[in-house]
Backbone bond lengths (Angstrom), bond angles and torsions (degrees), N, CA, C in turn:
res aa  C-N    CA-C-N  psi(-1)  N-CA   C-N-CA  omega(-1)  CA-C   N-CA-C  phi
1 X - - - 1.459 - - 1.521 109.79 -
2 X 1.354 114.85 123.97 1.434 114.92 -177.98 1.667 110.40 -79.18
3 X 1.667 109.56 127.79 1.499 96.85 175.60 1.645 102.88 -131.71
4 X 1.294 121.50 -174.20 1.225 145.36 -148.30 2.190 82.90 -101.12
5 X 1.421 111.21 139.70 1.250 107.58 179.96 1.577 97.76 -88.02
6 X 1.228 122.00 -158.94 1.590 124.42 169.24 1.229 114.72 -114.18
7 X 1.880 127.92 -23.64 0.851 126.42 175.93 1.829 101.44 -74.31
8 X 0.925 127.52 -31.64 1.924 134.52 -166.60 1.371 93.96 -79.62
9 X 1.496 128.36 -48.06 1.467 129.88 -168.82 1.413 101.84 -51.20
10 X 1.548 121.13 -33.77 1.901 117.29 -173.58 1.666 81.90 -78.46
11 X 1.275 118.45 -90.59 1.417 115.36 -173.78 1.198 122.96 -16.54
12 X 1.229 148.73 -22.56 1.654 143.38 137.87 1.237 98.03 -39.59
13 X 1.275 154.81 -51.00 1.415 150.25 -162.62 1.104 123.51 -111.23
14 X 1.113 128.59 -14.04 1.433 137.01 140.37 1.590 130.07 -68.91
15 X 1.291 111.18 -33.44 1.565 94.88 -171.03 1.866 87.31 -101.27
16 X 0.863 111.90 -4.41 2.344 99.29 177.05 1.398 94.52 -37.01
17 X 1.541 141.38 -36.17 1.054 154.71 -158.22 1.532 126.00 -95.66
18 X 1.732 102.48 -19.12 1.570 109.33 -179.26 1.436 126.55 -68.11
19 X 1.253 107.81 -10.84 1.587 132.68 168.70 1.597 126.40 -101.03
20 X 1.465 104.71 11.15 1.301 97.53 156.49 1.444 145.87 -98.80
21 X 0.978 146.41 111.49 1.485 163.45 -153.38 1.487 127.11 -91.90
22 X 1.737 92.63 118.74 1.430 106.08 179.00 1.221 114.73 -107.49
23 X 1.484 130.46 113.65 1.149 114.95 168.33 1.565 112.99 -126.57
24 X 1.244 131.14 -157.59 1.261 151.68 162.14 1.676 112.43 166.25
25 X 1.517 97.03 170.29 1.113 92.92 -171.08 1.939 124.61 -71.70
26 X 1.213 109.31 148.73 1.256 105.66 -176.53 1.654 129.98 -45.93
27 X 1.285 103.06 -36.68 1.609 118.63 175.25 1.328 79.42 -140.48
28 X 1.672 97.02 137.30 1.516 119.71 151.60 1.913 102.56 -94.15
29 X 1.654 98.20 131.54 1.640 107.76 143.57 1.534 125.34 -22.70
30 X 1.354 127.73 120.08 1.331 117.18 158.83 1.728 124.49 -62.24
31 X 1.371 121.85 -156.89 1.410 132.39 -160.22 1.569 97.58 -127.46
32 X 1.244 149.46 99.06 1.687 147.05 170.00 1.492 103.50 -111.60
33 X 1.914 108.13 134.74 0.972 107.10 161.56 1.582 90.60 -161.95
34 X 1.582 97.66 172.11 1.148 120.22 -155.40 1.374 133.05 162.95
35 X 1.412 110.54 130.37 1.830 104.29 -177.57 1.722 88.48 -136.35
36 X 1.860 90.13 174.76 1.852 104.95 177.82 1.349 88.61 -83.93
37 X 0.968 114.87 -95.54 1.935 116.91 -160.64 1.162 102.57 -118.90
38 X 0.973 124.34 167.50 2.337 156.96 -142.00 1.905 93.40 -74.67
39 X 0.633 125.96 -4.68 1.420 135.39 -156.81 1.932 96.80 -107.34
40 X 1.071 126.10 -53.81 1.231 136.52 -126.21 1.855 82.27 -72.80
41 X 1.454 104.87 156.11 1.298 107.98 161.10 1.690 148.87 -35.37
42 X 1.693 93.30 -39.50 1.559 108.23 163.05 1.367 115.87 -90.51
43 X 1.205 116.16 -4.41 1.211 117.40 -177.00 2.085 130.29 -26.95
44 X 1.246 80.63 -59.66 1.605 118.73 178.06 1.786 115.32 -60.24
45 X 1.570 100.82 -20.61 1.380 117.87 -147.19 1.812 109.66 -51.93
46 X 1.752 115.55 -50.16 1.252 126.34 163.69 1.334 137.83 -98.82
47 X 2.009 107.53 -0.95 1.000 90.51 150.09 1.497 151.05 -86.16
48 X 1.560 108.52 152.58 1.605 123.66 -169.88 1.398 110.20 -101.22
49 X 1.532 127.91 -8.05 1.222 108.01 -159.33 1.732 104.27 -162.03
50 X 1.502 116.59 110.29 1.350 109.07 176.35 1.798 112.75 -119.46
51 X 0.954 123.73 130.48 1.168 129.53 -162.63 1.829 108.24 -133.81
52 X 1.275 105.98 99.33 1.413 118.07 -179.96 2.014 100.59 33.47
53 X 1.338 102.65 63.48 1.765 118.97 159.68 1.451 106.06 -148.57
54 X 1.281 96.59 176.04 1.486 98.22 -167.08 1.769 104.25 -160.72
55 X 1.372 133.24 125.00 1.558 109.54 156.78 1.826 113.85 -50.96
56 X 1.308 80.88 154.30 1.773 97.96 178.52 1.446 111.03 -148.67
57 X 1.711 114.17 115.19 1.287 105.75 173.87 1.556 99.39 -108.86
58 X 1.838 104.63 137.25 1.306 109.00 175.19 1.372 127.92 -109.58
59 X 1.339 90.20 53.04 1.663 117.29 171.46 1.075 122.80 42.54
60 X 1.328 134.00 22.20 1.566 158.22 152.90 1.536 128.32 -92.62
61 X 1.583 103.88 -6.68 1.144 93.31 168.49 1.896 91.88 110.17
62 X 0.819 122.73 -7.65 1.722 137.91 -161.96 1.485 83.49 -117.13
63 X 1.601 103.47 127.40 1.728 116.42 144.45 1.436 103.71 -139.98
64 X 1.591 100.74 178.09 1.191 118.84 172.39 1.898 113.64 178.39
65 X 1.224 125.29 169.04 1.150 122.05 143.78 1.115 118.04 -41.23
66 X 1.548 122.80 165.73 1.425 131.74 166.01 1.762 90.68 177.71
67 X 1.973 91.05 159.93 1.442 112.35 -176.60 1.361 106.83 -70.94
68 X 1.283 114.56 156.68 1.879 111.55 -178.16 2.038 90.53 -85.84
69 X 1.157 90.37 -66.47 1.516 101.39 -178.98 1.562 130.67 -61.42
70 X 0.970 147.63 162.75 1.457 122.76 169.52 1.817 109.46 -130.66
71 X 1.481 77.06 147.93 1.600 75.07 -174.22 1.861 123.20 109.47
72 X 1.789 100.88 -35.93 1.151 113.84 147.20 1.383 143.73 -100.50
73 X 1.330 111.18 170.36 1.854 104.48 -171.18 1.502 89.26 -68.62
74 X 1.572 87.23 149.16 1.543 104.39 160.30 1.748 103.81 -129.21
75 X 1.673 108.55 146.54 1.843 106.07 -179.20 1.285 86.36 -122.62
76 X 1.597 111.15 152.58 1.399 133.21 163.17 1.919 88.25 -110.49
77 X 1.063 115.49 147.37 1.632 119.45 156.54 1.527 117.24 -153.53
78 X 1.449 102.13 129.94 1.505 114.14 -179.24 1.127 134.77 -111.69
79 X 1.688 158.84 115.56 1.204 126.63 -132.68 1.567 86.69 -145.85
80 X 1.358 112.88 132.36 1.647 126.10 -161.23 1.631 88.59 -118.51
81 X 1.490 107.91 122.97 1.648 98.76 170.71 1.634 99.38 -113.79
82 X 1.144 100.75 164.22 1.505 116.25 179.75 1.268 114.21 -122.08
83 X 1.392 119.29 169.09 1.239 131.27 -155.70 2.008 106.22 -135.05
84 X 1.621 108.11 14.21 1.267 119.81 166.32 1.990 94.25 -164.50
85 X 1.338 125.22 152.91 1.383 112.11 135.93 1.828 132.07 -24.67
86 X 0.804 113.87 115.66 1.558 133.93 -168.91 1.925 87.52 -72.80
87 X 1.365 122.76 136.47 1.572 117.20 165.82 1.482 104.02 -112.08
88 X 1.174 129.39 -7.65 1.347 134.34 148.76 1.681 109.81 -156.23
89 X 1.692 82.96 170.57 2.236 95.20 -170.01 1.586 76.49 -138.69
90 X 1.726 98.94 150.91 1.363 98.91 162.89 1.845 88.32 -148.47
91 X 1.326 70.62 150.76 2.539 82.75 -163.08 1.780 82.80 -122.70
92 X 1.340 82.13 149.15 1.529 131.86 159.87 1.427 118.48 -111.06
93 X 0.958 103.39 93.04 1.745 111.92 164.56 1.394 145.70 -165.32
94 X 1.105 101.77 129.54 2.040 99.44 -168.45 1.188 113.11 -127.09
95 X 1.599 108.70 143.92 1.141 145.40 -173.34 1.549 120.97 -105.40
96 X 1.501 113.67 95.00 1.818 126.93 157.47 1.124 124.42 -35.03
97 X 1.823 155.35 38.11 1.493 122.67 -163.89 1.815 93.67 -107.21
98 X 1.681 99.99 131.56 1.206 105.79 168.85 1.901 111.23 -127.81
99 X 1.195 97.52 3.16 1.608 107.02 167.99 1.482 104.48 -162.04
100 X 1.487 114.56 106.98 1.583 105.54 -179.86 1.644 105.08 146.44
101 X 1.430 107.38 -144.72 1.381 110.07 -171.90 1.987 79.84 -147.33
102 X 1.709 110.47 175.06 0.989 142.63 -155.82 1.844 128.83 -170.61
103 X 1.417 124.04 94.25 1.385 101.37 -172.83 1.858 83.67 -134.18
104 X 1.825 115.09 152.71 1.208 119.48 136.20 1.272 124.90 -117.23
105 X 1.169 117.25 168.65 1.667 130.20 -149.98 1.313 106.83 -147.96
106 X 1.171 115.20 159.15 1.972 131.46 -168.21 1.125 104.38 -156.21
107 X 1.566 118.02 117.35 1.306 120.98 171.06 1.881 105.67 -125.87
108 X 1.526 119.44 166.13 1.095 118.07 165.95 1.829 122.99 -112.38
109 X 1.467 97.52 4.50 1.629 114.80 147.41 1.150 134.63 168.29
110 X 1.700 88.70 78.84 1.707 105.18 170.86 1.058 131.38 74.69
111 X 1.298 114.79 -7.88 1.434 119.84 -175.23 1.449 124.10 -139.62
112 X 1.364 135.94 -22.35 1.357 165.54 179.59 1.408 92.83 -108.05
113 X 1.624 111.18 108.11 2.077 119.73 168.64 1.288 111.12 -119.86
114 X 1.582 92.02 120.52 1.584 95.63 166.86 1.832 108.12 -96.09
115 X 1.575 109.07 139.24 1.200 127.19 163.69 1.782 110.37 -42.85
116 X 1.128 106.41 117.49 1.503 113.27 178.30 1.520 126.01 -91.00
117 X 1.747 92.51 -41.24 1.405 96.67 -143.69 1.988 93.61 -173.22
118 X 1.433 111.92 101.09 1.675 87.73 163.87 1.378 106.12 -122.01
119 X 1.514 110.39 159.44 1.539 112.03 -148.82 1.307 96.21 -95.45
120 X 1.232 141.05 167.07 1.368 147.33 -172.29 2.365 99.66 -126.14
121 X 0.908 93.76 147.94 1.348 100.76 -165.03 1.300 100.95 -98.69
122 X 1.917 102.49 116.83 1.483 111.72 -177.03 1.859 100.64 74.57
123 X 1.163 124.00 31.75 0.948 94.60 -168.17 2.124 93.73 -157.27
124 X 1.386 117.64 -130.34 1.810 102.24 -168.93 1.399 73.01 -121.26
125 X 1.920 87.87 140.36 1.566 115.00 -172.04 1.343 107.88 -149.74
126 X 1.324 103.97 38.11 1.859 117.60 -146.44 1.607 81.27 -117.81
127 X 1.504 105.46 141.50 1.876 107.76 171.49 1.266 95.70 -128.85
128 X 1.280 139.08 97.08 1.372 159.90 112.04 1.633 131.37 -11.14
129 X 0.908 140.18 70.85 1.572 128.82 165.23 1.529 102.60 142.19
130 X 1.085 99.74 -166.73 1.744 127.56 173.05 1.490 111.67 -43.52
131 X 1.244 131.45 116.54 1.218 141.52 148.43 1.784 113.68 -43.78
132 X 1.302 131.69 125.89 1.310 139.47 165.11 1.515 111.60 -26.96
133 X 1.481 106.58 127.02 1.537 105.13 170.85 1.433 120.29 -35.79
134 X 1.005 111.64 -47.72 1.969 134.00 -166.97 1.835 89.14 -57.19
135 X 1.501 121.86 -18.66 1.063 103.52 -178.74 1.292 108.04 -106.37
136 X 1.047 139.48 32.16 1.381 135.23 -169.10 1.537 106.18 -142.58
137 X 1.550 110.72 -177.36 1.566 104.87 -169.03 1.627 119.40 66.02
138 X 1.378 116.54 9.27 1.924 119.24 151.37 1.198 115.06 -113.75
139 X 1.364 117.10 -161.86 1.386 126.87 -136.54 1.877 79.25 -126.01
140 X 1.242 137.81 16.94 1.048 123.13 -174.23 1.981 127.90 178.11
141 X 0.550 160.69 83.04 1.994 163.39 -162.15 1.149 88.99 -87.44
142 X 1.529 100.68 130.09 1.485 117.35 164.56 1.869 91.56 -104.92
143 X 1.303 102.60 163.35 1.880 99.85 168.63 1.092 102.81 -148.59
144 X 1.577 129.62 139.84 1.589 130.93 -162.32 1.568 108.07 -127.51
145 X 1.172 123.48 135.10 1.767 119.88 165.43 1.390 109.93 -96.70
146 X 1.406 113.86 143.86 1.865 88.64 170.50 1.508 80.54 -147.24
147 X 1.626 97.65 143.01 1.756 109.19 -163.70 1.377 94.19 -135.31
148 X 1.103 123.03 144.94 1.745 138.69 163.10 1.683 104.77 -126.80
149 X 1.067 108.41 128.94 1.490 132.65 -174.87 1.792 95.38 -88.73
150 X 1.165 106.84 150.84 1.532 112.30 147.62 1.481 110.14 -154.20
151 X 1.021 127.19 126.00 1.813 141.29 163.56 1.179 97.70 110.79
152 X 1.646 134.00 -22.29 1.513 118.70 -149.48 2.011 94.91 -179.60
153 X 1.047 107.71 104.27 1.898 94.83 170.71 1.114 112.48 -63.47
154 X 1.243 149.47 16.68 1.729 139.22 163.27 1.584 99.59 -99.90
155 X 1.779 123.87 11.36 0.985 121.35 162.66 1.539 144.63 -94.27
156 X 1.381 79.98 18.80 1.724 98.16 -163.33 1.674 80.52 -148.70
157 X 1.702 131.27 108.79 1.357 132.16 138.76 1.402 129.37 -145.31
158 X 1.590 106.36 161.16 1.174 123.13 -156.01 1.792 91.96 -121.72
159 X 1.690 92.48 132.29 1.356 113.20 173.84 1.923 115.50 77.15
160 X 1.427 100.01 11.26 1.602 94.26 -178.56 1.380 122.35 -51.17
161 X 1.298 104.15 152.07 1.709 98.08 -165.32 2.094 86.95 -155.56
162 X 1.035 94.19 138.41 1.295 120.90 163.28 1.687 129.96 -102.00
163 X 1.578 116.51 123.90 1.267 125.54 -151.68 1.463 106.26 -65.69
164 X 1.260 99.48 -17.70 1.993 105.06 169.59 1.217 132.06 -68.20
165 X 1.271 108.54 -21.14 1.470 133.14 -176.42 1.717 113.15 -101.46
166 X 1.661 98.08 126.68 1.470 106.96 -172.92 1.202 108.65 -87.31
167 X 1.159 124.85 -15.30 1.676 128.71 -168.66 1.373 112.26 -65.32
168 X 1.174 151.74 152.08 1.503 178.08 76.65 1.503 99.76 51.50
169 X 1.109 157.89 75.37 1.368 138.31 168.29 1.719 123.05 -42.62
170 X 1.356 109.36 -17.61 1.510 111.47 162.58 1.514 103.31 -154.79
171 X 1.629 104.92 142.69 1.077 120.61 163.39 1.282 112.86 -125.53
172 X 1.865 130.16 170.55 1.231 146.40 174.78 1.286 108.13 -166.95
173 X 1.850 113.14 112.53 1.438 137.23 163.86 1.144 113.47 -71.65
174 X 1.176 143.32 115.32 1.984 113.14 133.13 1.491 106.50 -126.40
175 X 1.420 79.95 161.08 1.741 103.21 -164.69 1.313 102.10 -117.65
176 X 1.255 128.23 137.81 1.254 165.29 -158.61 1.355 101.79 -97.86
177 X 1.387 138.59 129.30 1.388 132.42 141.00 1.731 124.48 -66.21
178 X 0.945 129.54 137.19 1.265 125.01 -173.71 1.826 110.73 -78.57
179 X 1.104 99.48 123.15 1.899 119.95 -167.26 1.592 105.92 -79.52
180 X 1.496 99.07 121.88 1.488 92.58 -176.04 1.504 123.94 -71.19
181 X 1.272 128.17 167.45 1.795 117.56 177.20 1.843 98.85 -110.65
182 X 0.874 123.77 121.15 1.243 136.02 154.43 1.402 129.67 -109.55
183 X 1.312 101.16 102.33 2.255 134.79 168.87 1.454 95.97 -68.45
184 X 1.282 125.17 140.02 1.538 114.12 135.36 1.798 83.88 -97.69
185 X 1.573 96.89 147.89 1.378 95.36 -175.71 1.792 99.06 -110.97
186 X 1.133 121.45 -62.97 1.847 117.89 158.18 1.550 111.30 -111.96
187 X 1.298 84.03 174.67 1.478 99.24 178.97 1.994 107.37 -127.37
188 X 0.876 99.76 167.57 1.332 103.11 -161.10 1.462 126.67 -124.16
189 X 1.640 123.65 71.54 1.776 124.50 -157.84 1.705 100.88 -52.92
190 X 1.114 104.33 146.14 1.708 116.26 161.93 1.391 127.25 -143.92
191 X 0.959 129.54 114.97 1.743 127.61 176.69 1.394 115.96 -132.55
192 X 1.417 120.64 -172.85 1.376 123.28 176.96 2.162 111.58 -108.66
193 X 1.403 88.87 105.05 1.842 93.28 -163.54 1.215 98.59 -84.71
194 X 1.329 125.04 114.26 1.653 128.83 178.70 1.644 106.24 -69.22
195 X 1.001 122.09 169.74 1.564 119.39 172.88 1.041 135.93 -103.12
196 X 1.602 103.56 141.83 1.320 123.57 -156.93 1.446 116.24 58.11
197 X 1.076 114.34 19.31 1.811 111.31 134.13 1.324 141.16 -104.19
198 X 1.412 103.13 147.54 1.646 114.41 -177.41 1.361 124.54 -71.24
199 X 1.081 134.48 107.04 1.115 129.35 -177.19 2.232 106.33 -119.90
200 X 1.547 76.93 159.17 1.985 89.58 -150.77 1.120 86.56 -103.17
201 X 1.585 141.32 152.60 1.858 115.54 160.03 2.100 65.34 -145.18
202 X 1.509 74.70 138.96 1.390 119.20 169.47 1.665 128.22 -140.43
203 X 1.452 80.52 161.40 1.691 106.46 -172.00 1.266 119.62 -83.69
204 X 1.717 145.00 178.10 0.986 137.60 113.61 1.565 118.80 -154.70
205 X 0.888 124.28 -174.61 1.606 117.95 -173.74 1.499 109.96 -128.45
206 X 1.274 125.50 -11.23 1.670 141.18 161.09 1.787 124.09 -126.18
207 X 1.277 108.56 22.30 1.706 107.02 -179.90 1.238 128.48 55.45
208 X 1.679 110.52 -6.60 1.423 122.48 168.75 1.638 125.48 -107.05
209 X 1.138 109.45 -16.07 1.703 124.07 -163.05 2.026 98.38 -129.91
210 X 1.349 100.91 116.12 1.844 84.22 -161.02 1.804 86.48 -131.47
211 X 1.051 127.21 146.14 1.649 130.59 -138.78 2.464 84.17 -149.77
212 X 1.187 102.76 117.01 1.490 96.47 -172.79 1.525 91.36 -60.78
213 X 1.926 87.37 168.23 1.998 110.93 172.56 1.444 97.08 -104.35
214 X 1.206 118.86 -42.05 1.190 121.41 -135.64 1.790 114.06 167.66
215 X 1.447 120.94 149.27 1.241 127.15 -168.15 1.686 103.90 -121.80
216 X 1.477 126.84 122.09 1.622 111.58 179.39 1.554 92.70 -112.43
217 X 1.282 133.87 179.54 1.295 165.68 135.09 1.589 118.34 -94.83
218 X 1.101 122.89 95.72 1.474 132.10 -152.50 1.679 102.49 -88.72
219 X 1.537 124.86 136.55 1.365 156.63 -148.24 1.774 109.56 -112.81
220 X 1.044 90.85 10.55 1.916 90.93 -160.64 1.205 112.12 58.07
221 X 1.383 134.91 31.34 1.294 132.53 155.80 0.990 118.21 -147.38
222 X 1.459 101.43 -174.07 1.873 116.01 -162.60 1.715 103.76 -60.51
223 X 0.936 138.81 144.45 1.600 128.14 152.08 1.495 122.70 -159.95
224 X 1.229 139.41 179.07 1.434 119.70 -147.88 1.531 96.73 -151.67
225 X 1.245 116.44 -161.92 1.259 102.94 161.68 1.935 73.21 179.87
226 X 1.924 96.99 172.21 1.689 98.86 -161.35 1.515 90.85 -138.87
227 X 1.729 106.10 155.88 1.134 135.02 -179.13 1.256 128.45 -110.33
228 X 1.205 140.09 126.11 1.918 134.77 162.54 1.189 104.97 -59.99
229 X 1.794 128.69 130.62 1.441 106.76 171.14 1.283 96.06 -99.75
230 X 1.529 123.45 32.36 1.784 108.52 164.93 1.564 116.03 -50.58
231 X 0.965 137.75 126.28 1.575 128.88 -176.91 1.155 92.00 123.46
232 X 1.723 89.43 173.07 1.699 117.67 175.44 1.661 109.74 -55.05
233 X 1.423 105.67 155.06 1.541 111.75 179.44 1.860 110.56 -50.43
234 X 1.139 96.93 160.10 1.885 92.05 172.66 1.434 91.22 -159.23
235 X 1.722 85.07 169.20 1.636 107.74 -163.06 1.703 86.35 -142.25
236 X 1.558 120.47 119.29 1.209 148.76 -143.74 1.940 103.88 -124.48
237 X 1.730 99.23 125.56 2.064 106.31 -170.03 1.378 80.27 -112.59
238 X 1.574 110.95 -179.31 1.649 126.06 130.17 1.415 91.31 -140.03
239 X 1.685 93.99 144.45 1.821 102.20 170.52 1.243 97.45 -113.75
240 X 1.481 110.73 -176.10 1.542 113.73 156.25 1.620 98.30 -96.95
241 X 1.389 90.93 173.73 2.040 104.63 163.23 1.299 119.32 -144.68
């Protein structure tokens, strides 16, 4: 009488699964962005949030943000989403204050700000490099300006750029870790083959319709035999005969 072994009976329920597939791509693309000055077409592209600011060109060839009002905060906010966890960001951005106050900020959603950057008056207001670990590893960087004017709102700006200058007035990197691909490529039957019996190990792909692997003659010991899981999923017996 042909029966079901005990070691194959788990292997029906274990391997339904030996054919499933993880992949992605080997390296993911990083994140680039960037414009010359406040004006430019993409300009606008991520920001989410304007709060009493405004671009201002002062007809010299000079723009930038600036407060509408003076005297109160003004926020610019921009929110970059990603399409993996970011393992590093590196920003481009500078800050004008020659009467007023000046801060930038980094959050990873909108609500929790880390101190970036506060600007010094008349003086370096430029944020250069790598964003803080604490900001990296999500699905997204928000980045905030917050400007206070005093005597004059063209005294407090963010992103000034001069028409002489070819450089980028803002940039934003992120870098991608590269995503591993995981195949199971076979799988591998094993049991204990008593001797001088035949044993059948078979396939199937619905638990009803079972198509042979292979035929052993068993040694009094353990022995196995191996599979490609190229193909549809399968669910794997051995009988005797």
């Amino acid at each position: 009488m042909k029966k079901l072994t005990r070691s194959f009976a788990l292997l029906i329920a274990v391997f339904a699964i030996t054919n499933s597939l993880w992949k992605a791509s080997a390296q993911s693309p990083g994140f680039q962005y960037g414009f010359l000055n406040v004006f430019q077409t993409n300009a606008l592209d991520y920001v989410v949030e304007q709060v009493n600011i405004i671009r201002y060109d002062e007809g010299n060839g000079v723009k930038y943000w600036k407060p509408v009002a003076n005297g109160t905060e003004a926020r610019l906010t921009l929110k970059f989403p990603f399409s993996q966890p970011a393992s590093q960001i590196a920003l481009n951005a500078y800050m004008s204050i020659y009467n007023g106050s000046g801060t930038l900020w980094g959050s990873t959603n909108g609500t929790d700000w880390i101190l970036l950057k506060t600007a010094i008056q008349n003086g370096d207001g430029a944020y250069e490099g790598n964003l803080p670990i604490s900001l990296t590893r999500s699905m997204a960087i928000w980045i905030q300006a917050r400007l206070q004017s005093s005597g004059s709102t063209i005294y407090a700006q963010f992103l000034r750029h001069d028409d002489r200058d070819t450089n980028n007035v803002f940039n934003l990197a992120a870098t991608f870790n590269p995503v591993l691909s995981i195949e199971v490529a076979a799988v591998r039957l094993g049991w204990f083959a008593a001797s001088n019996i035949t044993y059948q190990v078979q396939w199937s792909t619905n638990l009803n319709d079972w198509s042979n692997l292979v035929s052993v003659i068993g040694t009094g010991g353990n022995t196995n035999v191996v599979d490609w899981t190229d193909g549809p999923r399968k669910f794997y017996r051995c009988i005797n005969q």
